[in-house]
N, C-alpha and C positions, 0 to 999 in steps of 0.2 A: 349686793346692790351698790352702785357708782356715788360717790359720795353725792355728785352734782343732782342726780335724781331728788335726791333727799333736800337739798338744799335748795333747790331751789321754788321747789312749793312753799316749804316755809319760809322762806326769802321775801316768796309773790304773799302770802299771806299777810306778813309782818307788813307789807310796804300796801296791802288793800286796806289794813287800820288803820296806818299814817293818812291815806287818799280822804279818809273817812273823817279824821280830827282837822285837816289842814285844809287850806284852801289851795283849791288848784291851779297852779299858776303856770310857768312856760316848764320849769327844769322838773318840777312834779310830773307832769302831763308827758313829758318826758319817759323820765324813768320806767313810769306807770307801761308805757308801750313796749319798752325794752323787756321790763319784767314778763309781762304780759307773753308776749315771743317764748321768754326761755319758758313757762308755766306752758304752753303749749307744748315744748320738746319733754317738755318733761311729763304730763301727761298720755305722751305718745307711747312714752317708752313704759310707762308703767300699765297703759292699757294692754300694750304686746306681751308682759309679764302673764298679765290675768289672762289674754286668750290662749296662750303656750301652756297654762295650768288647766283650764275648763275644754279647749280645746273650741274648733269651731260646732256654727256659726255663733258660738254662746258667747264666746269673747270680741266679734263684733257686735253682739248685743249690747253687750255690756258698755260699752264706749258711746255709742249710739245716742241709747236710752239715757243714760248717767248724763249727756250734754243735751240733751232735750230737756230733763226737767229742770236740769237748770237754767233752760234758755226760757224755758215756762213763769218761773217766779220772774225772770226780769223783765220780760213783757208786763208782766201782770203788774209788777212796781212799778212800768214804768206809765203804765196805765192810769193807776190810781195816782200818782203824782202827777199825771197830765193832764187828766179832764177830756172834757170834751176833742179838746186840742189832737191828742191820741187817739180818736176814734178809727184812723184809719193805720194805724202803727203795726197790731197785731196782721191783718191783711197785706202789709209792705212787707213785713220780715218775715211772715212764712210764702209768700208768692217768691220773696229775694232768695230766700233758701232753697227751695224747691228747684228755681231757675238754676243758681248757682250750683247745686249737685248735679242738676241734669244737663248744663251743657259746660262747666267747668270743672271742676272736679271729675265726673268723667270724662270730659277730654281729655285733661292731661293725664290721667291714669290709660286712656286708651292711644296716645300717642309717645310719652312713656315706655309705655309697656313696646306700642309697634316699632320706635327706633331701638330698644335692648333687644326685643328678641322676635323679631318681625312681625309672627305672628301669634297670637295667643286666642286662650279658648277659656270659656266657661260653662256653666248647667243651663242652658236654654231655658229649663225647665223653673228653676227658680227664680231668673231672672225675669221672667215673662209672669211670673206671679205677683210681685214684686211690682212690676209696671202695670198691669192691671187695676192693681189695689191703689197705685198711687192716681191712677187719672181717672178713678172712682171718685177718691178722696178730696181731689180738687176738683172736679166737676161737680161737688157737690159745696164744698167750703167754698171756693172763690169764687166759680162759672153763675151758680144760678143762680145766687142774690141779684146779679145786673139783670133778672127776667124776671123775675116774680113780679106778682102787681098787688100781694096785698097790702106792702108795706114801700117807700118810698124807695127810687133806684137805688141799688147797691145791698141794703139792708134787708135782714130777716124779721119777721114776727116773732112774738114769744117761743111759740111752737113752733116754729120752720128751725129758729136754734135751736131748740132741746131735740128735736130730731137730726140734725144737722152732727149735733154734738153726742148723740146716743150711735149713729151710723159710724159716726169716723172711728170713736172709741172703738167699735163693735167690730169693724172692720181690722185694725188696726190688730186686736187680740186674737183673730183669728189667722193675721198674716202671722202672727209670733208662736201662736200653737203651730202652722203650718210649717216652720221654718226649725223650730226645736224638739218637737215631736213628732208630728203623723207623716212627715215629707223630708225629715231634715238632711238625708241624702242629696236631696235638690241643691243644697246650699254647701256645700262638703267642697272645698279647694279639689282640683283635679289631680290625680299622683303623678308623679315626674317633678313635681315642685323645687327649683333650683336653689330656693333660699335656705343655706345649712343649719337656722335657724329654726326647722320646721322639725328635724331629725333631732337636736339637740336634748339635754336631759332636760324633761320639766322641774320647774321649780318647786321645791318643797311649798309645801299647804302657809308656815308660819311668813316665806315671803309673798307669795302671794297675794295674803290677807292686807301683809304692808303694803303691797304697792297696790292693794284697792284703794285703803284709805287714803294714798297718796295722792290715786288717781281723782277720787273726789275731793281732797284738797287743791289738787292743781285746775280739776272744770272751775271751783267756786270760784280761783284767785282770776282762773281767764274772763269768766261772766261779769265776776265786781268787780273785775277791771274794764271791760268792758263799760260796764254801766256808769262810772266814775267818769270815763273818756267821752260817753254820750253828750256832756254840754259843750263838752270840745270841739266834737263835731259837727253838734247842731249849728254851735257860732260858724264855722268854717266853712257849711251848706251856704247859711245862709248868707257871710260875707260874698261867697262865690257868687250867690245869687242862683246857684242850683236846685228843682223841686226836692220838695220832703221825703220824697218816694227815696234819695239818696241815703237819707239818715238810714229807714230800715234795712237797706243794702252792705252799708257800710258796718251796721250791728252783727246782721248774718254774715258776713266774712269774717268778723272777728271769731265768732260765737264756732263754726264752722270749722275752723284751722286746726285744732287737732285731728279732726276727721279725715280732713285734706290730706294733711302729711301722713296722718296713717294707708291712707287708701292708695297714695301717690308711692309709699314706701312698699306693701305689697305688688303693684303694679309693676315696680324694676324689677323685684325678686320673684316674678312670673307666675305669680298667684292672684290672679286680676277675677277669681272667683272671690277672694275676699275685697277685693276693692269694690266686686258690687254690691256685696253682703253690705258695707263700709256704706256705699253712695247711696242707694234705693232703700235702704232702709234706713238711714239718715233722714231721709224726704219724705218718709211713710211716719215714722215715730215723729218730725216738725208738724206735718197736721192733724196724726191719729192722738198727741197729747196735747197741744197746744190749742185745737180747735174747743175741747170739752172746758181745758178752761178758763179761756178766756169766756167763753160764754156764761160759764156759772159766774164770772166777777161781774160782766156787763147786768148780768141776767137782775142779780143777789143786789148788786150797788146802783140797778139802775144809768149803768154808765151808753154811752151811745156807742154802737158798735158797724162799722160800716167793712162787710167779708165783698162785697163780687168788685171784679177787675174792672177796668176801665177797657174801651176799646183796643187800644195798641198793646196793653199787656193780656189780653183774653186772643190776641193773636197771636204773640210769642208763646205763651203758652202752650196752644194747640199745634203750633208750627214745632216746638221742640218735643213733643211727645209724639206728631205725626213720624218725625224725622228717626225718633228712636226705635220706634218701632222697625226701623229697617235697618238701622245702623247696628242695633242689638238685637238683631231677629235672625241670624244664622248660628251665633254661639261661637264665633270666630271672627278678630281685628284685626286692624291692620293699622297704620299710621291715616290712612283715608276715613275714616270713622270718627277718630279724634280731631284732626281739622276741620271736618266738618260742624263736630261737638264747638270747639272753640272758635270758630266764625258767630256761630249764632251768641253764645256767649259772651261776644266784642260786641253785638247787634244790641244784647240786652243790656250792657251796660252802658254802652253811645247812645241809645234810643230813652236812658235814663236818664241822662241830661240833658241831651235835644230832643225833647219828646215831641 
């Protein structure tokens, strides 16, 4: 193992207990972001450890899942520290994740991938499973709270949550049975894989184990770091004078970036079957965990929870999942797929500050 792997989660560790005793000032807030970067590379690289040992689609599970629940508790702190105020926090950062995967993050892995090696291919088959279940997911979290009429626009009823939240979960475990057991063919990189990486000897069982715990040392240090930077950037929204909608944007990019580099790093190496394993299921695990629970904290604490979209973002929306459906409906890319991805992606971030 590279010393820097090692060193540097516990590096980002030591310096998330400093963020914690100290007040955050400019050269704190500082560091905090730098560190923060290397704790992603580092991450990266121990996640690709774990998936070279388990093999796929289990070791992009593992990356996936592992930055989902911890992107869970910080919602959920950030929840219970905010009050009412947060009621639409949870709805910003998984609609910003969801968009972010689906027209950045794929982007650049599909234009990536078409300027290295012009064209590339994946499993139709999983991928289209994959997208199904996610604009299930969000037709059901974000879309229909703005329609229902028993409870005030945007919001659920007791029950509308607990089923809301019983669906995603439900849904969510059957994409992960489908994807590790009954189907997992579907999600299986293609052969001819260029990256020498894929042929290389796997790593013995005792490092692997190390560069789990690594890897869950380096999500917590990117998350609490993360979360320490949040009043950073709320002050700086809100100096700019830009909506709130940026703060949870701004969260999910950070929260996001090991997934990115992984999925963007498969993509050169011409295995853009894991970049999707990596993308769509990044965006399936953000609402199939995140929806159940936040709604048990709202549910349990009584806190106000507001899930459906607003008009312009229930249009981007169905605009980037109408779009993917043909952009990833033949199972073969090209650099045209990905500019497409990433226009709409300039669309949703411009339209985020000039709404």
């Amino acid at each position: 193992m590279p010393l820097w792997a090692s060193l540097l989660p516990a590096g980002g560790a030591a310096l998330l207990a400093a963020s914690l005793a100290l007040p955050m000032g400019a050269a704190l807030a500082a560091a905090c972001a730098l560190v923060l970067v290397g704790a992603v590379i580092a991450a990266v690289h121990h996640a690709e450890v774990v998936a070279h040992r388990v093999g796929e689609p289990f070791g992009t599970l593992v990356l996936a899942v592992a930055i989902t629940v911890i992107e869970v508790a910080l919602i959920v702190s950030l929840m219970l520290a905010g009050g009412p105020d947060k009621a639409t926090l949870p709805r910003d950062t998984i609609y910003s994740a969801v968009m972010i995967i689906c027209t950045g993050v794929v982007g650049i892995c599909l234009l990536a991938g078409g300027v290295s090696h012009h064209e590339q291919s994946f499993r139709l088959e999983g991928t289209n499973s994959a997208l199904a279940a996610l604009v299930a997911l969000a037709g059901l979290s974000l879309v229909m709270p703005t329609f229902t009429i028993s409870s005030s626009v945007g919001t659920y009823t007791v029950s509308q949550l607990v089923f809301a939240a019983a669906s995603s979960l439900a849904l969510w475990a059957v994409f992960v049975f489908v994807q590790t057991v009954r189907h997992r063919d579907y999600f299986l990189p293609q052969q001819g894989a260029s990256d020498e990486g894929v042929h290389a000897t796997p790593p013995t069982p005792g490092l692997a184990w190390a560069s789990f715990g690594l890897l869950m040392v380096a999500l917590v240090v990117v998350v609490g770091l993360a979360k320490q930077l949040s009043p950073v950037i709320e002050a700086a929204v809100a100096t700019a004078g830009a909506p709130k909608a940026v703060i949870g944007i701004t969260i999910a990019m950070l929260v996001l970036l090991p997934e990115t580099w992984a999925a963007v790093r498969a993509a050169l190496a011409n295995r853009l079957q894991t970049s999707m394993n990596l993308a769509l299921g990044s965006a399936l695990a953000s609402i199939g965990l995140t929806i159940p629970a936040v709604v048990i904290t709202a549910t349990v604490l009584d806190l106000p929870l507001v899930l459906g979209l607003e008009a312009k973002d229930l249009v981007m929306l169905a605009l980037t999942f109408l779009v993917s459906t043909f952009t990833l409906g033949t199972g073969r890319t090209n650099v045209m797929q990905g500019a497409v991805h990433l226009v709409l992606f300039a669309a949703f971030l411009f339209l985020s500050l000039v709404p």
